[in-house]
C-alpha positions as CSV (number, residue, x, y, z in Angstrom):
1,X,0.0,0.0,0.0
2,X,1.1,3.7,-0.1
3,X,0.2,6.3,2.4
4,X,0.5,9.6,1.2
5,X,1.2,13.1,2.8
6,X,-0.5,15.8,1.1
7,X,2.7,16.9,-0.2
8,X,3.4,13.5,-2.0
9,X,0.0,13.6,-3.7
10,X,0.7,17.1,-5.5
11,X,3.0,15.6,-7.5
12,X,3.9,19.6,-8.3
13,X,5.8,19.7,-5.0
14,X,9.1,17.9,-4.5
15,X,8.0,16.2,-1.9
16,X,11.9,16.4,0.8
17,X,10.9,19.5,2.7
18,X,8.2,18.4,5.1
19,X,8.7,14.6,4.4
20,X,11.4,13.6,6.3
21,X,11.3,9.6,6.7
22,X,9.4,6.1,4.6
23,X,9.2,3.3,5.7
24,X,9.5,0.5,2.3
25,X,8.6,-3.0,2.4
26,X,10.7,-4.3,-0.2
27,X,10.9,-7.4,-2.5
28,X,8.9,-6.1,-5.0
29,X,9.7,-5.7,-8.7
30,X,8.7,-1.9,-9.6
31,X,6.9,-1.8,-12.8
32,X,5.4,1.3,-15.2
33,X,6.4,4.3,-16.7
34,X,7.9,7.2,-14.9
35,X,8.7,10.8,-17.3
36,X,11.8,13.0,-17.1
37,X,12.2,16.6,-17.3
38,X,15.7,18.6,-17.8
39,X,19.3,17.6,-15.7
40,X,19.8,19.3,-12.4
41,X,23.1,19.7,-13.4
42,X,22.4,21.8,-16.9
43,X,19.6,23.7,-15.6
44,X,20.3,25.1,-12.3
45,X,23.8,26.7,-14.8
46,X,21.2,27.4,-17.5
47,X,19.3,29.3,-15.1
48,X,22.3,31.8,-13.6
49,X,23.3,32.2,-17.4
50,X,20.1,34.1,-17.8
51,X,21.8,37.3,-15.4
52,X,24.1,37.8,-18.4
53,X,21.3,38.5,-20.8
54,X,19.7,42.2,-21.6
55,X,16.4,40.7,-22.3
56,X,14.3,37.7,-20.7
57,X,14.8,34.3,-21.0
58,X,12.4,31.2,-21.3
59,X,13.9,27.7,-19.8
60,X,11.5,24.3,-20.6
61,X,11.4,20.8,-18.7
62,X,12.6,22.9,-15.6
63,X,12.4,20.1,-12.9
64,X,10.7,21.4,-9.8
65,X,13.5,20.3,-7.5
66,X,15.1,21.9,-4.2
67,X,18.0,23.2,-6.1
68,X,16.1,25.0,-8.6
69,X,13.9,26.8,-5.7
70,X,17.4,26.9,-4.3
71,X,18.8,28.6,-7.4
72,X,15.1,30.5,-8.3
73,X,15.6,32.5,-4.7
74,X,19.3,33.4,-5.3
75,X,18.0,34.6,-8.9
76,X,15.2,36.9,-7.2
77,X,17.3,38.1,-4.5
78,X,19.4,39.8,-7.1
79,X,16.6,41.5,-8.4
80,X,16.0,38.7,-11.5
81,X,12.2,38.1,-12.0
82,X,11.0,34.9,-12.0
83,X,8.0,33.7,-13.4
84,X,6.5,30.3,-14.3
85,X,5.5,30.2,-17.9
86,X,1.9,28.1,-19.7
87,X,3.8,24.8,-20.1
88,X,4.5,22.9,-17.1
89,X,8.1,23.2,-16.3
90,X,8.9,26.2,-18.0
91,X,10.1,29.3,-16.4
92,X,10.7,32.7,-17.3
93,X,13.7,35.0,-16.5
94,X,13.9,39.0,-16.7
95,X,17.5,40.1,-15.5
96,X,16.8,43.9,-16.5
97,X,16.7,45.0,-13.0
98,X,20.1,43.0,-11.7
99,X,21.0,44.2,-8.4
100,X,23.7,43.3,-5.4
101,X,22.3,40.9,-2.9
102,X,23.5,41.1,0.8
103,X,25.2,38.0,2.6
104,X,22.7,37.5,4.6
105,X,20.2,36.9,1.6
106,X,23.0,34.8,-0.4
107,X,23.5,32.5,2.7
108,X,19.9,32.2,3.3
109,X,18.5,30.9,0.3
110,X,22.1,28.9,-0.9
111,X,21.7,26.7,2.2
112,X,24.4,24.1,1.0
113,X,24.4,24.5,-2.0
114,X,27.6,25.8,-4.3
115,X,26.0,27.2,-7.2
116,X,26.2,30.9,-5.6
117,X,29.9,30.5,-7.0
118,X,28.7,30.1,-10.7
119,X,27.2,33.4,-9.9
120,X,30.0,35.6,-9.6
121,X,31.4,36.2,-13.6
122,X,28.0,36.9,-14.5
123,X,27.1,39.8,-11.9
124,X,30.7,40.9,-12.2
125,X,30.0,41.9,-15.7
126,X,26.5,43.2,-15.2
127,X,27.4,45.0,-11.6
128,X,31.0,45.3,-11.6
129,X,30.8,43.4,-8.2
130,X,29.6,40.1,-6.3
131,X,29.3,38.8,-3.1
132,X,29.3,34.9,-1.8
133,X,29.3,32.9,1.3
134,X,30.9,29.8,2.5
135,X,29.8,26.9,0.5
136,X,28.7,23.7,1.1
137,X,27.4,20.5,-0.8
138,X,27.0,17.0,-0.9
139,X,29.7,15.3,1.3
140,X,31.5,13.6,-1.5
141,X,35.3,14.6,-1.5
142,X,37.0,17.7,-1.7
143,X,34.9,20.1,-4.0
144,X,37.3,23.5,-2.8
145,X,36.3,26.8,-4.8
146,X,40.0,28.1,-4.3
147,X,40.2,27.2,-8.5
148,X,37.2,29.1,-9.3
149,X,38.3,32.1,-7.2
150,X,41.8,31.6,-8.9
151,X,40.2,31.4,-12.3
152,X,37.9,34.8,-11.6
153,X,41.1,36.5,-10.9
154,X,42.6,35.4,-14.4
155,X,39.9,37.4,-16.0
156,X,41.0,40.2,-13.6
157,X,38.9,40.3,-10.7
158,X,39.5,41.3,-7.4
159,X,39.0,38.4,-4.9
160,X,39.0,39.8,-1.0
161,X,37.9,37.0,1.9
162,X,36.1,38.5,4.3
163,X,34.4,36.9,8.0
164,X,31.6,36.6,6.0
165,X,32.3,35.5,3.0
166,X,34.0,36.4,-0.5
167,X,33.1,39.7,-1.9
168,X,34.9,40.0,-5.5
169,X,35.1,43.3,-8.0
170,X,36.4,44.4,-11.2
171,X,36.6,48.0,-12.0
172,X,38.3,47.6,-15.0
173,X,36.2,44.9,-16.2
174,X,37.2,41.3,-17.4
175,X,39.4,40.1,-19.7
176,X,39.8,36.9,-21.9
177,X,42.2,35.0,-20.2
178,X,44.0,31.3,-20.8
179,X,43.2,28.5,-18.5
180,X,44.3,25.2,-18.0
181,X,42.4,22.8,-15.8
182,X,44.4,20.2,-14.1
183,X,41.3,18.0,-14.1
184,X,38.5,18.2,-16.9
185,X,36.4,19.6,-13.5
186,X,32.7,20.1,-14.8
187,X,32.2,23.1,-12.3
188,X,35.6,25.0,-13.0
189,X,34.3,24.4,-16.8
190,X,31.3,26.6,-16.3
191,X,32.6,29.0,-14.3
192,X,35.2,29.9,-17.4
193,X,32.3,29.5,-19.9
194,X,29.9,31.8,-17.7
195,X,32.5,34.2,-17.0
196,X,33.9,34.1,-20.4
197,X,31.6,34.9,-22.8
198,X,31.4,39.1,-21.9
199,X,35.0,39.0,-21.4
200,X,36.7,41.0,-23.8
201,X,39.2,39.3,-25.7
202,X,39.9,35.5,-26.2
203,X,40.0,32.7,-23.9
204,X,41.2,29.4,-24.2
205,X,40.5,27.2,-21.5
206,X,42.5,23.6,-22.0
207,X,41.8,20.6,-20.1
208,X,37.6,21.4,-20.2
209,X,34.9,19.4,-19.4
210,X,32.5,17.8,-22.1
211,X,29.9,16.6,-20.6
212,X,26.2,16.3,-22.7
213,X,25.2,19.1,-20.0
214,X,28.5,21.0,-20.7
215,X,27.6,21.0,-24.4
216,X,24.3,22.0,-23.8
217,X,25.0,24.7,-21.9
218,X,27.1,25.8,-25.1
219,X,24.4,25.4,-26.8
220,X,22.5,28.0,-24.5
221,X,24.8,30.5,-24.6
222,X,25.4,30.6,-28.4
223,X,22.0,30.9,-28.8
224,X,22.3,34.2,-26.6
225,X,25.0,35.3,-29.0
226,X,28.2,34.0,-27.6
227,X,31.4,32.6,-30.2
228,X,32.6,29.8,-28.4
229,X,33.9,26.9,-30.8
230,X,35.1,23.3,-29.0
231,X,37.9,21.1,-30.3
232,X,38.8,17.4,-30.2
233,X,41.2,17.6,-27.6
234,X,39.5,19.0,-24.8
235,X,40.1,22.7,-25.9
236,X,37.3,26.0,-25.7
237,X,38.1,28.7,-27.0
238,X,35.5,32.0,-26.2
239,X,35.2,35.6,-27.9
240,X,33.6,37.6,-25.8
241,X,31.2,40.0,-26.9
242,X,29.7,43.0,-25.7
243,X,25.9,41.8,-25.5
244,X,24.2,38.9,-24.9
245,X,20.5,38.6,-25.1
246,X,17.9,35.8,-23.7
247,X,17.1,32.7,-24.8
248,X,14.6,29.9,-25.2
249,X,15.8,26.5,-24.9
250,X,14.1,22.6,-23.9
251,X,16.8,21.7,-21.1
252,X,18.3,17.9,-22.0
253,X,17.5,15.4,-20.0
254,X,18.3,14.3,-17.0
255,X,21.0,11.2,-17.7
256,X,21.9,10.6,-14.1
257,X,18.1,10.0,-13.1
258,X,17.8,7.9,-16.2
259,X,20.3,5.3,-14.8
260,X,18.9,5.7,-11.4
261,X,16.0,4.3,-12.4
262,X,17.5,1.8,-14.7
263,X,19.3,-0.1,-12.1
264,X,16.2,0.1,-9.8
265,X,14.6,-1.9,-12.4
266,X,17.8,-4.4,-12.2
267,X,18.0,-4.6,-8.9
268,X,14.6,-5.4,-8.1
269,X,13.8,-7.3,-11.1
270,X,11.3,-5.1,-12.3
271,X,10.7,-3.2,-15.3
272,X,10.4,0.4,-15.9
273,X,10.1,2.5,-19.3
274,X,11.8,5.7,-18.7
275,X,10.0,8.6,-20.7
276,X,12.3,11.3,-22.2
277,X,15.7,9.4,-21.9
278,X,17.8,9.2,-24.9
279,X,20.5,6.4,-26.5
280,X,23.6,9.3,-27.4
281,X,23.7,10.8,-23.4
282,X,23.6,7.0,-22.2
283,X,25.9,5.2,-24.9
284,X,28.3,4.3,-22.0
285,X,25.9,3.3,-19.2
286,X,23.4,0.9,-22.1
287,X,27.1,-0.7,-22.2
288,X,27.6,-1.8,-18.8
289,X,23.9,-2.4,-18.3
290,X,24.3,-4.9,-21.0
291,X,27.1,-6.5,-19.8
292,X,25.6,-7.2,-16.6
293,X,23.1,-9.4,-17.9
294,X,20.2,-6.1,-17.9
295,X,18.0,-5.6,-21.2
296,X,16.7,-2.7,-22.7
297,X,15.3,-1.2,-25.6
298,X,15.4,2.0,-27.1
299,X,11.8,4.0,-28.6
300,X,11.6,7.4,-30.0
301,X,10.4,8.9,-26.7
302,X,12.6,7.0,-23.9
303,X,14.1,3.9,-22.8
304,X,12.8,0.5,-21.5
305,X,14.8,-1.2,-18.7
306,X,14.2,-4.7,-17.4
307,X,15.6,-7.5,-15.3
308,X,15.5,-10.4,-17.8
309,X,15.0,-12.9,-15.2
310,X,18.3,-14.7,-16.1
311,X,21.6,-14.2,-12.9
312,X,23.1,-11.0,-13.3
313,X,26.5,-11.0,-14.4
314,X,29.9,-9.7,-12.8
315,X,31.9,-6.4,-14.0
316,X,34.8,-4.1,-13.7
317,X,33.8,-0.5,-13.5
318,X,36.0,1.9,-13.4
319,X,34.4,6.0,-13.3
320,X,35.6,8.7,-15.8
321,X,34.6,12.2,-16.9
322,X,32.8,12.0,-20.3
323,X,32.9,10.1,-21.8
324,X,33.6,7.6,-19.1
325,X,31.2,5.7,-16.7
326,X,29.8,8.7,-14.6
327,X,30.1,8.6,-11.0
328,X,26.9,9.5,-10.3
329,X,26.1,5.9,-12.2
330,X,27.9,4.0,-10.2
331,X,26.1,4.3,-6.5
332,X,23.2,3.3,-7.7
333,X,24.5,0.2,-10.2
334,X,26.3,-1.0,-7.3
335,X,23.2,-2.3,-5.2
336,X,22.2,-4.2,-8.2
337,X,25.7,-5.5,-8.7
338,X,25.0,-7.1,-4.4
339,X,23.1,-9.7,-6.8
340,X,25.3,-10.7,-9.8
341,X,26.7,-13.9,-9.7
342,X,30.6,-13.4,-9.0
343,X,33.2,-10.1,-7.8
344,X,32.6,-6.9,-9.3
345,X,35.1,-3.9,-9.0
346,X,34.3,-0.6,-8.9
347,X,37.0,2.0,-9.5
348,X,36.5,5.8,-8.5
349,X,38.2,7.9,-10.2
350,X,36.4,11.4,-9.8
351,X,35.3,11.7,-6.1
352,X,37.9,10.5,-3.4
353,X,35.0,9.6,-0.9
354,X,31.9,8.4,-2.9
355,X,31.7,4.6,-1.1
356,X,30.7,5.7,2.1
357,X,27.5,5.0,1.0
358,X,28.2,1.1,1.0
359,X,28.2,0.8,5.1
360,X,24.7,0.9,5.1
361,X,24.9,-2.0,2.3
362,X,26.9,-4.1,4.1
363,X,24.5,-3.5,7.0
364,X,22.0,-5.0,4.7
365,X,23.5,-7.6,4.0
366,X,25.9,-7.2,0.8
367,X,29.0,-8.2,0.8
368,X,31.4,-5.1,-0.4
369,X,34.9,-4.1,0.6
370,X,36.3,-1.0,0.0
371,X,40.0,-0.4,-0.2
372,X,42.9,2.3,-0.6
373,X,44.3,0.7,-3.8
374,X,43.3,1.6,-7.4
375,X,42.1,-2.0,-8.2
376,X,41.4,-3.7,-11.5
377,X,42.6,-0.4,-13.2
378,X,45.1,2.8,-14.2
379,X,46.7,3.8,-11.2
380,X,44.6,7.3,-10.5
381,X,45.2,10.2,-9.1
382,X,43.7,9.2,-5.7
383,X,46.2,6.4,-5.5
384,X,48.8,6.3,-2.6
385,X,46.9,9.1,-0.5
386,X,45.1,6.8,1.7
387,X,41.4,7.2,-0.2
388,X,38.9,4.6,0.0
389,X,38.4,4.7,-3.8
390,X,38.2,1.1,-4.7
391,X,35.0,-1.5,-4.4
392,X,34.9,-4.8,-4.3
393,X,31.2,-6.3,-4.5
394,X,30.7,-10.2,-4.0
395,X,27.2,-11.7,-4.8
396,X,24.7,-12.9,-5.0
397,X,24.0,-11.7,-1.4
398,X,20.4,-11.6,-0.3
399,X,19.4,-7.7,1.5
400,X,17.2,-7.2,4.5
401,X,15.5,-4.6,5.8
402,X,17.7,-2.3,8.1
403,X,17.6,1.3,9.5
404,X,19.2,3.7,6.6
405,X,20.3,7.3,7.2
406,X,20.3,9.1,3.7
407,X,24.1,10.9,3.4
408,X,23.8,12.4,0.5
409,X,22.2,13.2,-3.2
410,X,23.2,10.1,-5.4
411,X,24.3,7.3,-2.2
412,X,20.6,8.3,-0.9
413,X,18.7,7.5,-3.8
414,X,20.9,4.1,-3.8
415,X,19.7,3.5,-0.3
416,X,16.0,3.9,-1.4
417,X,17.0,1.1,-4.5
418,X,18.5,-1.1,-1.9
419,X,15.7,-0.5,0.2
420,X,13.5,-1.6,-2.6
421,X,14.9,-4.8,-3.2
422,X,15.3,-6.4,0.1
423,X,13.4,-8.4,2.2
424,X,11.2,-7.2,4.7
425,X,10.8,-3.6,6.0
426,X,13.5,-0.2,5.9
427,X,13.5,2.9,7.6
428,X,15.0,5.3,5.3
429,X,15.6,9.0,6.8
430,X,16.8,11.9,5.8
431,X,15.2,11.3,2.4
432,X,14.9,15.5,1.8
433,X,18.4,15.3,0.5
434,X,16.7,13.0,-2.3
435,X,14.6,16.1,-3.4
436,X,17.5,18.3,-4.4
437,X,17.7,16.0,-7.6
438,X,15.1,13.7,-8.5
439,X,11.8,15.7,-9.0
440,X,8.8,14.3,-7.2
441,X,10.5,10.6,-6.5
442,X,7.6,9.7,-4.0
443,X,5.0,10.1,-7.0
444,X,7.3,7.8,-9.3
445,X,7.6,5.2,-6.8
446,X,4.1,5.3,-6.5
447,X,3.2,4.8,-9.9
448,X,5.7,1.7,-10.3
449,X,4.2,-0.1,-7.5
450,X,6.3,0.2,-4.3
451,X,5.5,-0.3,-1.1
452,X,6.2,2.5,1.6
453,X,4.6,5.0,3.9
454,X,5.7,8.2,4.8
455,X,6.7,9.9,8.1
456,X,7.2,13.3,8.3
């Protein structure tokens, strides 16, 4: 059965705020349909790229997710108005009356969150100034913004750390600048693409990030009038221009929500069609699915995942930036992988700390060791510095029901899979981080069949 809050049945609130605890009775298979809308990680940057523009901008398949309210309130504390559009999911953005925003306001509406960062080239080149606090996020590994500051100043801004916060200027405005990323970082990437594009001059940046929601922020921002062109070997190179106007764009969608709910279908032997998800943006996940004994099949207007009924086969992971395996894959493949028939080794290669998710696992009842060493793979940048990066899975090994503690984004949503699949009842809390990225999960799991009630 399902019990319902009254947040949970308006499936136009992500349910995380006021919902704080469900109880699942696992074991069985979810089966049905479940839509998409846009990638957290494309359009919470989609939305602060509409500050740069001189006239409003219209954003589609705008998941209503805490991190967009998160990013929606910085937006309207700096004087951008918001406004929800006729389609569901689409939002509007008029930046024409940009303003400076106080700590206090930053702070209280960023809550955790880093994107006030991504911020800063923007209202630099609209205000001449910008203000952030300390940042947070998702407990993961190192994520320090000691690059991005470093970057800003490349472009010529004035970077002074205050009690407060960071409170950056540039009276002589930007300038194109070259950077060269040690890492292909996906946030250091948009930072240079958002700050950029107003620059005047060139900038190269080498070393970039390519993710899908890299390109498609690109794509955003040529649409707006920006010259950037991207080479084969990792190379961006941006003119700047003097104006940039709004745009209109359908956000892409969201891959890393796509495989969550592809291995919930594997590893509870279920079935689910996943509306909106495409073959290009999943080319390397359909892979491993595949080779672990998963089926699927692609239609014009998603993808169908299944558990073919047959033991699940054995692999060697190892995570990448695009286009690799993407970490964000991994946590939830891995509780599907507690039931293939052999060892599986999973290799992290982006986050340092990204298995701390597997104690709760164990306590379940998988059998998964973790270890300092870069197993089955290239030695990695994490080797030799004492990281758990390294996973070895042994299976089959049945799950039971246990107490779970939701730690962050990605490893809680693989808590709720493992939850899913064992025997007997879970107590999963903390599930509000869950909101910040997959839109109204409580309605989805409702429509495939699950079992749960809700505690607030």
């Amino acid at each position: 059965m399902n019990t319902l809050g009254e947040d949970a049945r308006n499936h136009g609130t992500a349910v995380g705020l006021s919902v704080d605890q469900i109880t699942i009775n696992g074991g069985k298979p979810l089966r049905g349909r479940i839509e998409l809308k846009g990638a957290k990680n494309l359009v919470t940057k989609a939305m602060v790229a509409a500050v740069l523009g001189e006239t409003p901008s219209v954003l589609k398949d705008v998941p209503n997710i805490s991190d967009v309210r998160i990013v929606r309130g910085l937006l309207e504390v700096h004087g951008v108005r918001v406004v929800e559009g006729l389609e569901e999911g689409e939002l509007i953005f008029d930046p024409s009356n940009v303003e400076s925003a106080h700590f206090a306001d930053i702070d209280a509406h960023a809550g955790s969150s880093r994107i006030p960062i991504l911020f800063c080239g923007p209202l630099l080149h609209r205000l001449g100034e910008a203000f952030i606090p300390d940042l947070g996020g998702c407990r993961i590994g190192d994520r320090p913004i000691d690059f991005h500051l470093e970057v800003l100043r490349k472009f010529g801004a004035i970077v002074e750390k205050l009690p407060s916060g960071i409170r950056m200027s540039a009276p002589n405005g930007l300038k194109g600048a070259k950077v060269e990323l040690p890492y292909p970082s996906v946030g250091a990437t948009e930072q240079v693409l958002l700050t950029a594009v107003r620059a005047e001059g060139i900038t190269e940046l080498k070393g970039a990030a390519i993710e899908p929601e890299i390109m498609d922020l690109i794509n955003i921002l040529q649409k707006m009038g920006a010259i950037i062109t991207v080479d084969t070997d990792r190379v961006i190179r941006i003119e700047g221009v003097e104006r940039l106007d709004g745009y209109t764009h359908r956000a892409l969608f969201d891959r890393n929500e796509a495989a969550s709910w592809a291995s919930a279908a594997l590893a509870t032997d279920g079935d689910i069609f996943v509306g909106g998800a495409r073959q290009s943006e999943m080319l390397t996940f359909l892979n491993v699915f595949r080779k672990v004994g998963g089926q699927f099949e692609i239609h014009d207007d998603g993808i169908r995942f299944w558990h073919p009924g047959t033991p699940l086969n054995p692999v060697f992971i190892e995570t990448d930036v695009h286009p690799g395996f993407m970490t964000d894959w991994q946590q939830p493949l891995v509780v599907a992988l507690t039931q293939a028939h052999g060892v599986s080794i999973v290799h992290e290669t982006v986050y340092e700390q990204r298995f701390g998710f597997v104690d709760a696992l164990v306590e379940m009842g998988a059998e998964i060791q973790v270890h300092k060493d870069c197993l089955g793979g290239q030695a990695c940048r994490f080797g030799q510095r004492n990281f758990q990066h390294s996973a070895i899975i042994s299976g089959p090994r049945k799950l039971h029901g246990a107490d779970i503690e939701v730690p962050d984004l990605r490893g809680g949503f693989s808590h709720l899979i493992a939850a899913l699949s064992a025997e007997g009842p879970s107590t999963v809390s903390n599930v509000g981080i869950i909101a910040r990225g997959y839109e109204n999960f409580i309605g989805k799991l409702q429509q495939l069949g699950a079992d749960f009630v809700l505690e607030g």
